[in-house]
Backbone as CSV, one residue per row, in Angstrom:
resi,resn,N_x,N_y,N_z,CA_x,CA_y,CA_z,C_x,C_y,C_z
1,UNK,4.252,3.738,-16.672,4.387,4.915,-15.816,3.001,5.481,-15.514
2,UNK,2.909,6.232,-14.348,1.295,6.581,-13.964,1.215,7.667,-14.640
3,UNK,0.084,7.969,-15.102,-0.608,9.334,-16.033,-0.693,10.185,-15.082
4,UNK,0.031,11.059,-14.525,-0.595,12.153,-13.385,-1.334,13.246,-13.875
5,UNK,-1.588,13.347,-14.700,-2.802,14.393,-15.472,-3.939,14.210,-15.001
6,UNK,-4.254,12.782,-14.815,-5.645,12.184,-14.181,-5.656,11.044,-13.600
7,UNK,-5.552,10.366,-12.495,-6.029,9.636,-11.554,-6.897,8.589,-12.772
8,UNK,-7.686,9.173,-13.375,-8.738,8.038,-14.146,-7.945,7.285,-15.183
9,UNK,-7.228,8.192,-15.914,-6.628,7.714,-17.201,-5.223,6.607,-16.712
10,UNK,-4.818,5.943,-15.001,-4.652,4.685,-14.344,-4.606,3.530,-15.140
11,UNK,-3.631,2.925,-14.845,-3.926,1.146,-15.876,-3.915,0.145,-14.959
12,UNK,-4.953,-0.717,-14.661,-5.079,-1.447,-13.534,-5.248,-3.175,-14.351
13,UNK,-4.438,-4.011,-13.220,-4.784,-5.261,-13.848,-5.247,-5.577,-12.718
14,UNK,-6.639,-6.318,-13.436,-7.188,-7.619,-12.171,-6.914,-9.382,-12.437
15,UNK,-6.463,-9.549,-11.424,-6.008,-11.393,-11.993,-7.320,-11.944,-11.058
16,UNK,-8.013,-12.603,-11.547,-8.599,-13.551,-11.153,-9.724,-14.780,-11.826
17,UNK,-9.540,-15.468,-11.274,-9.880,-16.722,-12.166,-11.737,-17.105,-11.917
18,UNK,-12.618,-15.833,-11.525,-14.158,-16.381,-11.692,-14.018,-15.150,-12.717
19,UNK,-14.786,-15.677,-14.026,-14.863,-14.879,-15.021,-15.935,-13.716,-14.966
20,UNK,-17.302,-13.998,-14.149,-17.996,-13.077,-13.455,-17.490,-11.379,-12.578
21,UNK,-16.616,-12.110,-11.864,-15.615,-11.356,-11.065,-14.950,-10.334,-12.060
22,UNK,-14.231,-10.910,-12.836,-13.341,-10.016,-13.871,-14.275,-8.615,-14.870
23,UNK,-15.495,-9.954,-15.517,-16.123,-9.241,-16.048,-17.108,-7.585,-15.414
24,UNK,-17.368,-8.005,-14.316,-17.987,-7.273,-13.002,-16.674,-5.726,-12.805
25,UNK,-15.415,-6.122,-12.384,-14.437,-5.591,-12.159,-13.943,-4.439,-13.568
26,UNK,-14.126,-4.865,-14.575,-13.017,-4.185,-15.773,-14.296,-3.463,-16.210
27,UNK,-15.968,-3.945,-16.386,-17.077,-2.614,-16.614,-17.175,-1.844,-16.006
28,UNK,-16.933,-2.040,-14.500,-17.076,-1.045,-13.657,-15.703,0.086,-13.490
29,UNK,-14.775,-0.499,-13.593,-13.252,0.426,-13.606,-13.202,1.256,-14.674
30,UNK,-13.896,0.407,-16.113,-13.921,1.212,-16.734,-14.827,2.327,-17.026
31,UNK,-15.937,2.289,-16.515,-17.283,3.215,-16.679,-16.445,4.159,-16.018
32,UNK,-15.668,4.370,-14.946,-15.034,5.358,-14.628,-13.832,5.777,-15.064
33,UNK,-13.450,5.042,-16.237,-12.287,5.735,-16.709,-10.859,5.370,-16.733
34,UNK,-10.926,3.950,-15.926,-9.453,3.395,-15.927,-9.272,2.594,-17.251
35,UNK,-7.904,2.462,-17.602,-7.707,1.174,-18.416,-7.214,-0.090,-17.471
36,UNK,-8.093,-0.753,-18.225,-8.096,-2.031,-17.132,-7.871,-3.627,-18.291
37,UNK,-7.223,-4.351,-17.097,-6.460,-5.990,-18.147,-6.914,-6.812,-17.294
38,UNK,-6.722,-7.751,-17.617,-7.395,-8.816,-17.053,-6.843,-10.455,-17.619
39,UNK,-6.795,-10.749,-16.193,-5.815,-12.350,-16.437,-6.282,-13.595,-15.214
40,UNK,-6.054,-14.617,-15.918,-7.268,-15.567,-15.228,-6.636,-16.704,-13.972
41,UNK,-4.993,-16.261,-14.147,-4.526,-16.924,-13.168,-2.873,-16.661,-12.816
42,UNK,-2.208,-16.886,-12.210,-1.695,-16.456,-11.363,-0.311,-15.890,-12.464
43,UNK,0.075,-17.266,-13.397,1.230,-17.158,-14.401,0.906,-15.750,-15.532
44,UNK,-0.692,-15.967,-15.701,-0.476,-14.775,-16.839,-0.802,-13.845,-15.824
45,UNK,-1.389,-13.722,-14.648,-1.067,-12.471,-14.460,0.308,-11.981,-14.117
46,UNK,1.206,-12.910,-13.762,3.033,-12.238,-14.039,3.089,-11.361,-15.535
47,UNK,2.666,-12.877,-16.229,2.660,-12.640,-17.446,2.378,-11.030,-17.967
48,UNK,1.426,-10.849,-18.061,0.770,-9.514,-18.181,1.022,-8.483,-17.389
49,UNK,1.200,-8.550,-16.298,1.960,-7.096,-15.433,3.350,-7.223,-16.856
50,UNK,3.778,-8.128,-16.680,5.190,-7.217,-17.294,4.930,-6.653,-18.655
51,UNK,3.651,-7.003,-19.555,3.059,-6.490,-20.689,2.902,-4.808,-20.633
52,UNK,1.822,-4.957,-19.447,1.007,-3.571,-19.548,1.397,-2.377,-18.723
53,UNK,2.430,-3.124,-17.667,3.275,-2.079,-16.364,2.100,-1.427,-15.689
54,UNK,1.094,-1.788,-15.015,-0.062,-1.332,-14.659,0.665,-0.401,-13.340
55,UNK,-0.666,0.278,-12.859,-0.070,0.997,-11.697,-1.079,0.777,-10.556
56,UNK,-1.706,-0.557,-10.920,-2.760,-0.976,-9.241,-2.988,-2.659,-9.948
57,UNK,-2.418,-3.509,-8.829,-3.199,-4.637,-9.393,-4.046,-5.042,-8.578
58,UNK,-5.761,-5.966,-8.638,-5.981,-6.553,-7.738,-5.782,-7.738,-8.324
59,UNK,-5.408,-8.197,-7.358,-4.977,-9.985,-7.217,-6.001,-10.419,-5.890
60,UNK,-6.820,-11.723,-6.860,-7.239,-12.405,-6.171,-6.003,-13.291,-5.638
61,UNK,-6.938,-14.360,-4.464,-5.996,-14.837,-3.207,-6.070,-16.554,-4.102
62,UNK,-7.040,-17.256,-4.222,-7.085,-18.287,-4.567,-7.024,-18.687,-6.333
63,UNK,-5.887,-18.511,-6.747,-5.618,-18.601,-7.936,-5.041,-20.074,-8.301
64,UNK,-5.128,-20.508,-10.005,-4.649,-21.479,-10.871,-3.207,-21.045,-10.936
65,UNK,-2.540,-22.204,-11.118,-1.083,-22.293,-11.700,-0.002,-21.804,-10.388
66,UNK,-0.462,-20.817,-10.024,0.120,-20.024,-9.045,-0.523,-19.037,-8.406
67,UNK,-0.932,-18.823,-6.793,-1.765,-18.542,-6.020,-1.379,-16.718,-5.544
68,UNK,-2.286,-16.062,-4.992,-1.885,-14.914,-4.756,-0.938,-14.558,-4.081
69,UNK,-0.450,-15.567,-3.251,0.486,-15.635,-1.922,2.061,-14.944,-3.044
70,UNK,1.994,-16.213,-4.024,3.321,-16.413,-4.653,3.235,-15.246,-5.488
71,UNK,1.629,-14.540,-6.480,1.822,-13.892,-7.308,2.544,-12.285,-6.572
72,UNK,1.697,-11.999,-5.574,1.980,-11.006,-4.364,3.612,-11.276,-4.009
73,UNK,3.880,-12.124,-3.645,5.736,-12.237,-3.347,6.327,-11.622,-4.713
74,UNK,6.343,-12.026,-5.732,6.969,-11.840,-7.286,6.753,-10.448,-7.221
75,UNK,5.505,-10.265,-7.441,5.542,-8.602,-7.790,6.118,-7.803,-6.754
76,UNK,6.155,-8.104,-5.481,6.801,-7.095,-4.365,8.510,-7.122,-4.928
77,UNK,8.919,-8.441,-5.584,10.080,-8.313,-5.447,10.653,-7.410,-6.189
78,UNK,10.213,-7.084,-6.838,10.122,-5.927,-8.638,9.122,-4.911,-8.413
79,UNK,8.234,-4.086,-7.867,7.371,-3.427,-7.953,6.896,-2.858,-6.432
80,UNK,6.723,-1.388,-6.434,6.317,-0.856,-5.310,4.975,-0.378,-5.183
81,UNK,3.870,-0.481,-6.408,3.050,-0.130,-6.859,1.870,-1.049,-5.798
82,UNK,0.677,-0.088,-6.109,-0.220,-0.896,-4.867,-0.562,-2.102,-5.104
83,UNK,-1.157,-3.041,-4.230,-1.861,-4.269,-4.491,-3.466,-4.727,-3.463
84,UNK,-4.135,-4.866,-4.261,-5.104,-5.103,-3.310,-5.663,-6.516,-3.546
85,UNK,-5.821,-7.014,-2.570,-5.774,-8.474,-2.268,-7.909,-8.870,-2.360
86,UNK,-8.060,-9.634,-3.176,-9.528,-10.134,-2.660,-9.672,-11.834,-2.594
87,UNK,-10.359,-12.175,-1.533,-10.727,-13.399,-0.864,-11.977,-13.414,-0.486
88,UNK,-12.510,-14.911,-0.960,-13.797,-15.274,-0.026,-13.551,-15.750,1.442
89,UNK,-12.217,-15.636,1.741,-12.085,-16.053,3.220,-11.845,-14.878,3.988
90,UNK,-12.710,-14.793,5.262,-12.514,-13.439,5.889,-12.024,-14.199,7.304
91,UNK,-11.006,-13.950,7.316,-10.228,-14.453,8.681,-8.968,-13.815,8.828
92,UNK,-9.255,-13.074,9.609,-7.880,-12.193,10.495,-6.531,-13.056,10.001
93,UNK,-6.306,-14.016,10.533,-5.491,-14.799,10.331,-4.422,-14.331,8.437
94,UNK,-5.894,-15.278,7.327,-5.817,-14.520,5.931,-5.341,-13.747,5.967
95,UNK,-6.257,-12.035,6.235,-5.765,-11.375,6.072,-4.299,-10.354,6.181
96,UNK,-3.762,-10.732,7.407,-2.460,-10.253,7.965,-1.376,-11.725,6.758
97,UNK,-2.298,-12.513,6.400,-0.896,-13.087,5.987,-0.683,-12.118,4.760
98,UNK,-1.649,-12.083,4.088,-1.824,-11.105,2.684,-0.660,-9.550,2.718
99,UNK,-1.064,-8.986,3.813,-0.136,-8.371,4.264,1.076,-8.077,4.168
100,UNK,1.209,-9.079,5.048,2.750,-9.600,5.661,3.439,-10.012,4.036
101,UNK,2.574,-10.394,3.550,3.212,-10.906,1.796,3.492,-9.599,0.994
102,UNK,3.399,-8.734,1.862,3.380,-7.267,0.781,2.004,-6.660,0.196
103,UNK,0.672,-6.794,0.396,0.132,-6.319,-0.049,-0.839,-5.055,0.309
104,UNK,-1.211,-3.991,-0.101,-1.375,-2.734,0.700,-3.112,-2.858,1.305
105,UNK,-3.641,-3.450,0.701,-5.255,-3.325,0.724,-5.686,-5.319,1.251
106,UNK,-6.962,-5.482,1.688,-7.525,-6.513,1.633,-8.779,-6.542,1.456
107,UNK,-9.493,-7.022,0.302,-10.992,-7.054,0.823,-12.192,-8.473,0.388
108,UNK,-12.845,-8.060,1.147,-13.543,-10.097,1.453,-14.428,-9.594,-0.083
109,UNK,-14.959,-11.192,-0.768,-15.952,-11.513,-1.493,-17.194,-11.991,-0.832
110,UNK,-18.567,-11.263,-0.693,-18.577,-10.617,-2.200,-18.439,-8.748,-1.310
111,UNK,-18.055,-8.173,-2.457,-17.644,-6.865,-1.738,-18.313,-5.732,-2.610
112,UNK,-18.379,-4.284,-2.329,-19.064,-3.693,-2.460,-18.292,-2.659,-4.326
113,UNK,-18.550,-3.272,-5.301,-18.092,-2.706,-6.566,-17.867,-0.764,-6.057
114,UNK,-18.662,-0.260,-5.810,-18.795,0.946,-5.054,-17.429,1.121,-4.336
115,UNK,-17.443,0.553,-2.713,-16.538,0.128,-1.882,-15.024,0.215,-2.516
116,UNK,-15.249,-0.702,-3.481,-13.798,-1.146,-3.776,-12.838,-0.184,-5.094
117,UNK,-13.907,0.459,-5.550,-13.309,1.524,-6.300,-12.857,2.870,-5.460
118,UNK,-13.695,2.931,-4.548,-13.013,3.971,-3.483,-11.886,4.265,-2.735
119,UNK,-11.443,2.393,-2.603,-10.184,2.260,-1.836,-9.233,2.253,-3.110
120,UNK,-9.528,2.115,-4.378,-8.627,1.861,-5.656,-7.857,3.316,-5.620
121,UNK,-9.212,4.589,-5.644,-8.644,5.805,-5.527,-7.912,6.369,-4.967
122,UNK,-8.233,5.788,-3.688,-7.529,6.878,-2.235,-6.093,5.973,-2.849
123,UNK,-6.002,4.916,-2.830,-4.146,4.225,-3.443,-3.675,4.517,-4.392
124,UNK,-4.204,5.111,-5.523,-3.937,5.727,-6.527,-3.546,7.400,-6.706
125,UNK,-4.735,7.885,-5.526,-3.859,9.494,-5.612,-2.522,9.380,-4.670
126,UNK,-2.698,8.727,-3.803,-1.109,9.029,-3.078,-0.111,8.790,-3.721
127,UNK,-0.243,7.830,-4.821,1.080,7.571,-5.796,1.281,9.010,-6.698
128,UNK,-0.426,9.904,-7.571,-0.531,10.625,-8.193,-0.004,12.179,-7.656
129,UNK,-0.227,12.369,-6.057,0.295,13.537,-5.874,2.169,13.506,-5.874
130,UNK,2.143,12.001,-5.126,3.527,12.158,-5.074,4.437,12.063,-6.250
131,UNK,3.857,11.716,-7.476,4.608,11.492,-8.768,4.660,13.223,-9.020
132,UNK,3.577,14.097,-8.420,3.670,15.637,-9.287,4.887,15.868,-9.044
133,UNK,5.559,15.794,-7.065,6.052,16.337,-6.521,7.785,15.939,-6.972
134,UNK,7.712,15.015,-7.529,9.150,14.799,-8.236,9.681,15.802,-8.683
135,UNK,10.982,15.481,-8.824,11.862,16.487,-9.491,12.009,17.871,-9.573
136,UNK,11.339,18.529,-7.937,11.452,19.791,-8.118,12.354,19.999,-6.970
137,UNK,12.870,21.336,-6.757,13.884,21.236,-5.331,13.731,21.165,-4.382
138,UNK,14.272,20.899,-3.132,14.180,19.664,-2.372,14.107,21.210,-1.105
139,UNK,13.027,21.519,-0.370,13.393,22.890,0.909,13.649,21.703,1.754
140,UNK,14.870,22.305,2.260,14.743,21.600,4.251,13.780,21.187,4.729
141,UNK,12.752,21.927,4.789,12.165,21.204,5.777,10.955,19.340,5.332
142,UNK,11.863,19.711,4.567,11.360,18.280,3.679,12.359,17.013,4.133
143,UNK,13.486,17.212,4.531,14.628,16.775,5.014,14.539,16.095,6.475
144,UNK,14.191,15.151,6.799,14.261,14.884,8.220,14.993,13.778,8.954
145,UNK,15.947,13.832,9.484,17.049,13.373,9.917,16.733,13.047,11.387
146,UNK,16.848,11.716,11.793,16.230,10.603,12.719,17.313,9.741,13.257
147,UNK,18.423,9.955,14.062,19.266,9.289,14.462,20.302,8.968,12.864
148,UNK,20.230,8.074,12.492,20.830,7.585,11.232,20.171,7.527,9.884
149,UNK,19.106,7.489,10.486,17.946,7.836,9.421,17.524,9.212,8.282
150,UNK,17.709,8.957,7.767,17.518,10.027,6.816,16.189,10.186,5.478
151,UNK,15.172,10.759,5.852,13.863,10.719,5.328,13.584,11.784,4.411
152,UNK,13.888,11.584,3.450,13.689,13.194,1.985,12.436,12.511,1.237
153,UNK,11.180,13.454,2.384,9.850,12.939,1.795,9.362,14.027,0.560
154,UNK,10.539,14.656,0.249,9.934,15.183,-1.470,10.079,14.409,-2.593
155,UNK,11.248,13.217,-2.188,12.358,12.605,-3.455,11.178,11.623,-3.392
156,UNK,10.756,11.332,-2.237,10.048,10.013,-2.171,11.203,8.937,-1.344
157,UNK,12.085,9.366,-0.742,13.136,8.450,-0.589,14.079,7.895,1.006
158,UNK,13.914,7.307,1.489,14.437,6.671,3.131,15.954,6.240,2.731
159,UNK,17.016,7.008,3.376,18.547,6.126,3.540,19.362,5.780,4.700
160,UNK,19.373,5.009,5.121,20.258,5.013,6.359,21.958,5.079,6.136
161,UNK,22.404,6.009,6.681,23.567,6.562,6.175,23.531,6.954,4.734
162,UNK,24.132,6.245,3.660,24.514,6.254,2.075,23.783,5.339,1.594
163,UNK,22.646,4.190,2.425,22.020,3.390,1.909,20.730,3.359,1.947
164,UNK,20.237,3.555,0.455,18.797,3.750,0.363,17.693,2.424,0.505
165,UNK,17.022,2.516,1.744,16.190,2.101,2.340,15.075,1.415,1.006
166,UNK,14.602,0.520,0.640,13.432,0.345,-0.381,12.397,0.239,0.368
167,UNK,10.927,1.235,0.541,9.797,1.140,0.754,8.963,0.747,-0.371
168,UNK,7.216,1.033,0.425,6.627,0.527,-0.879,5.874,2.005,-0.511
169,UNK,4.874,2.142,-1.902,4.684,3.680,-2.248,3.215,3.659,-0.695
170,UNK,3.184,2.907,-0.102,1.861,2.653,1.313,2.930,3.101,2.170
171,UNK,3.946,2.024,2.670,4.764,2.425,3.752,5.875,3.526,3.505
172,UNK,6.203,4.506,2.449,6.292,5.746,2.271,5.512,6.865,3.013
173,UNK,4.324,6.586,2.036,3.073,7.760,2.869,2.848,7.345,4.084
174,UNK,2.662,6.180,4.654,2.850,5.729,6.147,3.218,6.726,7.288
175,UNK,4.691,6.122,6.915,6.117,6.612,7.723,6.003,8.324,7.419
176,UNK,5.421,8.895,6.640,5.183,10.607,5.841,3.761,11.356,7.300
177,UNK,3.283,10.315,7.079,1.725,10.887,8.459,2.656,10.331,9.712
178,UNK,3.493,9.681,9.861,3.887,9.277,11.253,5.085,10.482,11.637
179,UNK,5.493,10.872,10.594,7.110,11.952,10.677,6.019,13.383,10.876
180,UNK,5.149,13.363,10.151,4.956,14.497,10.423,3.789,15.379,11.411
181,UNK,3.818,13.754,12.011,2.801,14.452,13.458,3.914,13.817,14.760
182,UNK,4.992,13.749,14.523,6.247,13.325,15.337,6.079,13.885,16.690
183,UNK,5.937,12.873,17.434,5.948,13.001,19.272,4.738,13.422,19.430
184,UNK,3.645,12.670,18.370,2.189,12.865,18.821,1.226,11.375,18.486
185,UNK,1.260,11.046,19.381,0.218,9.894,19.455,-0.927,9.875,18.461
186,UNK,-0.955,9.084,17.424,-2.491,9.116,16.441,-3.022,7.380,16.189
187,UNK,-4.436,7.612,16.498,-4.999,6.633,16.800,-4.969,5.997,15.265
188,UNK,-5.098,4.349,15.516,-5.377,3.201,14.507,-6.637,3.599,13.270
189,UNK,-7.660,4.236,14.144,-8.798,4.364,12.626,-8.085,5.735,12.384
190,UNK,-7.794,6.478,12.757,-7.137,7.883,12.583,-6.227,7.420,11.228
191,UNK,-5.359,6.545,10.926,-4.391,6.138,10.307,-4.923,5.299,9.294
192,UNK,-5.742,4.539,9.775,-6.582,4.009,8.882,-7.400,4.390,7.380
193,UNK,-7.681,5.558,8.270,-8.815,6.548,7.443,-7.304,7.471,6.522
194,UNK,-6.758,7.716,6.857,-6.164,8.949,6.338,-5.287,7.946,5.472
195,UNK,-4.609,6.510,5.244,-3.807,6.219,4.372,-4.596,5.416,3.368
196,UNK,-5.889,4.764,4.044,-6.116,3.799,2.882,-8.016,4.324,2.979
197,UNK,-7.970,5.684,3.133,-9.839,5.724,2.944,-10.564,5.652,3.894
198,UNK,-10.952,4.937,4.697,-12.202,4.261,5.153,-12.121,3.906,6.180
199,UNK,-13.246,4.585,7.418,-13.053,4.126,8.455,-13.584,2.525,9.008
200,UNK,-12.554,2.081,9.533,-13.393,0.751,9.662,-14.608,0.581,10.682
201,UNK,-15.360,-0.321,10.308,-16.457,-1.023,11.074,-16.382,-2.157,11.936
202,UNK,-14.881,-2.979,12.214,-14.805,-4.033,12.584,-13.753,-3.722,13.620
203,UNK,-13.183,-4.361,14.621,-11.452,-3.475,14.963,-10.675,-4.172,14.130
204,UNK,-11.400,-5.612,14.149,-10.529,-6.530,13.059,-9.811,-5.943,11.823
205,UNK,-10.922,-5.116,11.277,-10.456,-3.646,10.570,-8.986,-3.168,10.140
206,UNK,-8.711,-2.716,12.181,-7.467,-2.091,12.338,-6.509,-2.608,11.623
207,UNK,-5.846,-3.967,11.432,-4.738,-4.992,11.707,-4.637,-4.902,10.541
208,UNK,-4.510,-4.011,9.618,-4.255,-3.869,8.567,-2.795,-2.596,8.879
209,UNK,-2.768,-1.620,10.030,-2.600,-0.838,10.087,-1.393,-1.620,10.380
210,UNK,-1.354,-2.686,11.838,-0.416,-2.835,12.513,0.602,-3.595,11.787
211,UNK,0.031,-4.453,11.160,1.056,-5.383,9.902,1.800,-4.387,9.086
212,UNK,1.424,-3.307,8.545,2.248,-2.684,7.792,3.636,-1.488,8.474
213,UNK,2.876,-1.481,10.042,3.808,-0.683,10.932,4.602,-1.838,11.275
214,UNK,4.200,-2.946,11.145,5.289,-3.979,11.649,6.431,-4.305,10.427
215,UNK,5.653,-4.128,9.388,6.753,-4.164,8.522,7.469,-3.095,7.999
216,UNK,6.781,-1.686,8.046,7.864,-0.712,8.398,9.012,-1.082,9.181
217,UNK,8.562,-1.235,10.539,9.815,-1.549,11.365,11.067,-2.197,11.282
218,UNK,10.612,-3.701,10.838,11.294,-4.518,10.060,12.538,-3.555,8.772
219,UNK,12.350,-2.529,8.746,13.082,-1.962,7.549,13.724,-1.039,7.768
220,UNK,13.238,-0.166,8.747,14.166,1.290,9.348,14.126,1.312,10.838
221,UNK,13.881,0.347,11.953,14.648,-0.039,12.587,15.760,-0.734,13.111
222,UNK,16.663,-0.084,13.861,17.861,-1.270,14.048,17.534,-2.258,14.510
223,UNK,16.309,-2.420,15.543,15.933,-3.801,16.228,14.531,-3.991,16.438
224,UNK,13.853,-3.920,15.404,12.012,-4.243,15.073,11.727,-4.156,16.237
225,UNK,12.309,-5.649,17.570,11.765,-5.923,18.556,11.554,-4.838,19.697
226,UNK,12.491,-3.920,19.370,12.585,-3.205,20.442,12.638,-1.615,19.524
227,UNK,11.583,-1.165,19.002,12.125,-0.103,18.156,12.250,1.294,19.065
228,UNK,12.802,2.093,18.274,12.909,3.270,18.724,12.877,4.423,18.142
229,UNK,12.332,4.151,16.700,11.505,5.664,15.838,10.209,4.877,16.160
230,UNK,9.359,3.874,15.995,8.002,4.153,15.366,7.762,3.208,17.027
231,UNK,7.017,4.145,17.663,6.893,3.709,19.333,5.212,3.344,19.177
232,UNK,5.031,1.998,19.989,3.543,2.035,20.109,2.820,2.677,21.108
233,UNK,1.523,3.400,20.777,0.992,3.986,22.557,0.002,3.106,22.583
234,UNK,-0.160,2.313,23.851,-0.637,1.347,24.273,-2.502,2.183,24.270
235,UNK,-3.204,1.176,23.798,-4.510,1.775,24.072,-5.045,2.532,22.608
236,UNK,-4.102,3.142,22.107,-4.086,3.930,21.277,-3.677,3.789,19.623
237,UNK,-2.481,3.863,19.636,-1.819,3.460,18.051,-0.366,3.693,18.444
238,UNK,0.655,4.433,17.504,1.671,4.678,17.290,1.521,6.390,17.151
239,UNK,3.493,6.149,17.300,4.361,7.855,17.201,5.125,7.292,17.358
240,UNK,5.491,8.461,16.020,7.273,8.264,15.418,7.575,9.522,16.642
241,UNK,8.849,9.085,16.718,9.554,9.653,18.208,9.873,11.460,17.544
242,UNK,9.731,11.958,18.959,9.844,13.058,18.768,11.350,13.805,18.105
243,UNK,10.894,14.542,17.384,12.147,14.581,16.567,12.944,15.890,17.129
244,UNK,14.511,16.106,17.198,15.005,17.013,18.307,15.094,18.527,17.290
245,UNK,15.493,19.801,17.515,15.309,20.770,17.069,14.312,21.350,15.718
């Protein structure tokens, strides 16, 4: 379970198989305060998530026994908790597959120790504020009701009709900045910056944004192809449709 007392006191596993990497990764996480594990390939890092119940893993992409693709599928299937993906391959392509596999973050080798603890944070408080906000009572206007859709962003929770929707704790806060600037157009680094940190430098950048609005869609639309809460503005980004009274 996450420590919400402190953001630092976090348990993070890194799987990856250059021992440099690991070693590099768990001094530095820890000089700041996380508890941090560490596993050298793809099986123990299953292995070990189910040990330590961490609440951020990074998973490298090119792993032994079993590769990030597969380790990233497993844990999505059981776990809503963040994942950040690292690769020496920087290709658009890569990256959206990483994605598309469930994972919230991507970032190339060799990358900035600095850099990458920054994006650890910004994924870590959105889980930390929203764990405060549990279990207290629920005001209306927390309540937002979308055709069939039904969005109770205090519970943390999406149902369509009586059936609760499973997000991940990214496309939660997502769909949370898209509801609540509703029938207002907000640009790609705009979204960028405000869910995962950092404005990008590349546009290539962006397509981090659009994969995860695509897989929103995929989940609380009736027809992805043709949606009708999360509208794209051409030129621009997305808006969740204007919501009536």
């Amino acid at each position: 379970m996450l420590l919400v007392d402190s953001q630092s006191k976090a348990k993070i596993l890194v799987v990856d198989d250059e021992p440099n990497i690991c070693h590099i990764l768990e001094t530095r996480l820890k000089m700041v305060g996380y508890e941090v594990s560490t596993a050298a390939d793809g099986l123990e890092g299953l292995k070990t998530f189910g040990e330590v119940n961490p609440d951020l893993v990074i998973l490298d992409l090119m792993l032994p026994q079993l590769d990030g693709y597969g380790v990233c599928e497993k844990l999505r299937s059981r776990t809503s908790i963040p994942i950040l993906m690292l690769s020496a391959i920087d290709e658009v392509s890569q990256k959206v597959a990483c994605l598309q596999m469930g994972a919230d973050d991507y970032m190339v080798k060799p990358f900035s120790p600095k850099e990458l603890i920054a994006r650890i944070g910004c994924l870590l408080r959105r889980r930390v504020g929203k764990a405060q906000d549990r279990g207290q009572d629920i005001p209306a206007s927390q309540l937002v009701i979308a055709g069939d859709l039904r969005i109770d962003s205090n519970r943390r929770k999406v149902f369509r009709g009586n059936e609760q929707i499973r997000l991940t704790e990214l496309e939660l806060s997502l769909l949370e900045v898209l509801v609540e600037n509703a029938g207002k157009p907000i640009d790609r680094n705009e979204i960028l910056k405000h869910i995962w940190g950092y404005t990008p430098e590349r546009l290539s950048e962006t397509r981090v944004v659009d994969v995860h609005i695509s897989r929103l869609r995929c989940k609380i639309e009736a027809d992805p192809e043709n949606p009708e809460l999360i509208l794209t503005c051409r030129g621009t980004g997305y808006m969740f449709q204007r919501l009536k009274g």
